[in-house]
N, C-alpha and C positions, 0 to 999 in steps of 0.2 A: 158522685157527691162525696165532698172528704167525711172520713171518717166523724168527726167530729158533728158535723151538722147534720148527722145521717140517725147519730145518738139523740139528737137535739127533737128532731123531727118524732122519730120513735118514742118520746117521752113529755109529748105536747101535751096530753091530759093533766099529769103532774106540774105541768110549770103553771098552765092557766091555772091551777089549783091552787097554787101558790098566791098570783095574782089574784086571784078572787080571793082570797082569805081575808077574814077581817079583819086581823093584825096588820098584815100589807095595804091592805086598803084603808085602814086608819091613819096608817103614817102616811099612805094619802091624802089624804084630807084634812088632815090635825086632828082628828078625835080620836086617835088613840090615847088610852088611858096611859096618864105616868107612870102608874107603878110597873106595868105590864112593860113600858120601853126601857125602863131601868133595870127589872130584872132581864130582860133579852140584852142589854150593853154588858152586865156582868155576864152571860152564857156566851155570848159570841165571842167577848174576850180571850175567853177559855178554851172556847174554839178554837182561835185562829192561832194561837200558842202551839196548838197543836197540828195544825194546816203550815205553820212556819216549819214544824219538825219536820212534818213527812215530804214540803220539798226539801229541806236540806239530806234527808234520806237519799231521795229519789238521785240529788245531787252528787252524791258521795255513791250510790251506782251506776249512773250516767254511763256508758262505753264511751264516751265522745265527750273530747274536750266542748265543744260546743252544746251539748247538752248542759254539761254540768255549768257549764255558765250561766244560762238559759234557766234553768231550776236556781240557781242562785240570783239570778236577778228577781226572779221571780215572788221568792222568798223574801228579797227587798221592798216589794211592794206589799206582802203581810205586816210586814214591821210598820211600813208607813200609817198603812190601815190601823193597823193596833196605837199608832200615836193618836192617831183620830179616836180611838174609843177614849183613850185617857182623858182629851178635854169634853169627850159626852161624857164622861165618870162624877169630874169634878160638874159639869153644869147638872146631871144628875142627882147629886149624892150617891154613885154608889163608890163601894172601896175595893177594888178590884183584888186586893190581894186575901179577903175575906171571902170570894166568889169559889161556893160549890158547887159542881157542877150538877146539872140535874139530869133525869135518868135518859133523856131524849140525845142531851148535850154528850151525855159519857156513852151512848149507843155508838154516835157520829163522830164521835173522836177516837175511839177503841177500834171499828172499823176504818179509820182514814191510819194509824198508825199501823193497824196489822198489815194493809196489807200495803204498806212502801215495805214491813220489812220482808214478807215474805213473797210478794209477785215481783215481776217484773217490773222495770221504771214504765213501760207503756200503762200496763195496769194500773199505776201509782197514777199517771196522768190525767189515766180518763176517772178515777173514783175522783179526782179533784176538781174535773172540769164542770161537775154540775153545780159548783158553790160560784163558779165563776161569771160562767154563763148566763145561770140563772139572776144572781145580781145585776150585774148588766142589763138584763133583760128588764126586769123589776124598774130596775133605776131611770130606763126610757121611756119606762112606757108610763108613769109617776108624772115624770116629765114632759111628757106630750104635749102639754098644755102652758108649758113652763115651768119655771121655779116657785114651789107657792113662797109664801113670807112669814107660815105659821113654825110652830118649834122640832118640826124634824126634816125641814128643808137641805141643813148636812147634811141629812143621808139621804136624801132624793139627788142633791148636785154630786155627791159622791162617785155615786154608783152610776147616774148619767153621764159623770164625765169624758170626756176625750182623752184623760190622763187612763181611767179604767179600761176602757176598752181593749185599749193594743196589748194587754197583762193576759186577758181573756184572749186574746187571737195567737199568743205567745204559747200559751199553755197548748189551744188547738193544735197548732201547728208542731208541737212534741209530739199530741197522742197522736198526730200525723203518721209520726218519723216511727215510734217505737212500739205501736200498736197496729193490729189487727181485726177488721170486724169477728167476733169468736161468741160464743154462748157467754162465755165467761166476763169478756169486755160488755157484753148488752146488759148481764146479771148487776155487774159491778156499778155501771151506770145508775144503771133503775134503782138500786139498792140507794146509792147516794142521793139521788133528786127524792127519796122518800124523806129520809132524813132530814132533809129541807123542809121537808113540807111539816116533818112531826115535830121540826123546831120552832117554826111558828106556832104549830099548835099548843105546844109546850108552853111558851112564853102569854099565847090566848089566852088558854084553859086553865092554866095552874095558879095566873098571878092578875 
């Protein structure tokens, strides 16, 4: 089994956990609360600001021309994503450039930039791969039933897309190349998909 989905498997409890969360299962349904989706568009923002950093990191240590391509394409599809939070900002009200990060947001972004600087690009990959994945995942399974027509149907078609996907099997296919199943790559993982989980909680509980 690649690496990749060997992680994935190993860290089933946390992702259904994710799925069952009430905040995810609101944007399911439409009854998630505005304030709560507005404060989550300014936190993810601020995220991925910093997920654009650690692969241009990852890129700029790449061994291999074809890596660092790959981490830079990659990185083009955060920017994309971040153009898509802009126009949830404006249909929101919120102002992105006023967005402080709260304490869940700066755990997962403080661990995604330490360690592009100081592990390995494999390392770098797989601490990235549970944001990837796991969306994806999210985004399908939302989608199961279709596109609903209530107000956070962007981020169901988003994340279910066929344009998402292949970002997520691009990213796999690094932690492929540059990683090793290790203590350190399961730790790294596990560490990231909590993250996830305490960002929705975050954005639940807080707001």
């Amino acid at each position: 089994m690649a690496l990749a989905e060997t992680l994935w498997q190993e860290n089933q409890d946390l992702a259904i956990a994710c799925l069952n969360h009430p905040f995810v299962q609101g944007i399911g349904d439409g009854s998630l609360d505005k304030a709560k989706f507005s404060y989550y568009v300014g936190q993810d923002a601020f995220f991925l600001e910093a997920f654009a950093r650690a692969y241009s990191i990852a890129a700029a240590k790449a061994p291999d021309w074809q890596g660092f391509q790959v981490f830079h394409t990659l990185a083009g599809g955060v920017l994309h994503e971040l153009n898509l939070h802009e126009s949830y900002a404006i249909q929101w009200g919120v102002d992105l450039r006023s967005v402080q990060p709260g304490a869940a947001t700066r755990r997962y972004t403080d661990f995604l930039l330490a360690t592009a600087w100081s592990q390995t690009v494999g390392v770098t990959a797989v601490a990235m791969l549970p944001c990837m994945k796991l969306y994806a995942f999210l985004g399908q399974a939302l989608a199961a039933s279709g596109i609903p027509t209530h107000a956070y149907a962007d981020w169901i078609r988003t994340y279910s897309s066929a344009e998402f996907e292949p970002l997520t099997e691009q990213l796999a296919d690094l932690s492929e190349q540059y990683a090793t199943l290790t203590p350190l790559v399961q730790t790294t993982y596990r560490y990231a998909m909590q993250c996830e989980l305490d960002f929705f909680e975050s954005a639940w509980a807080d707001h």
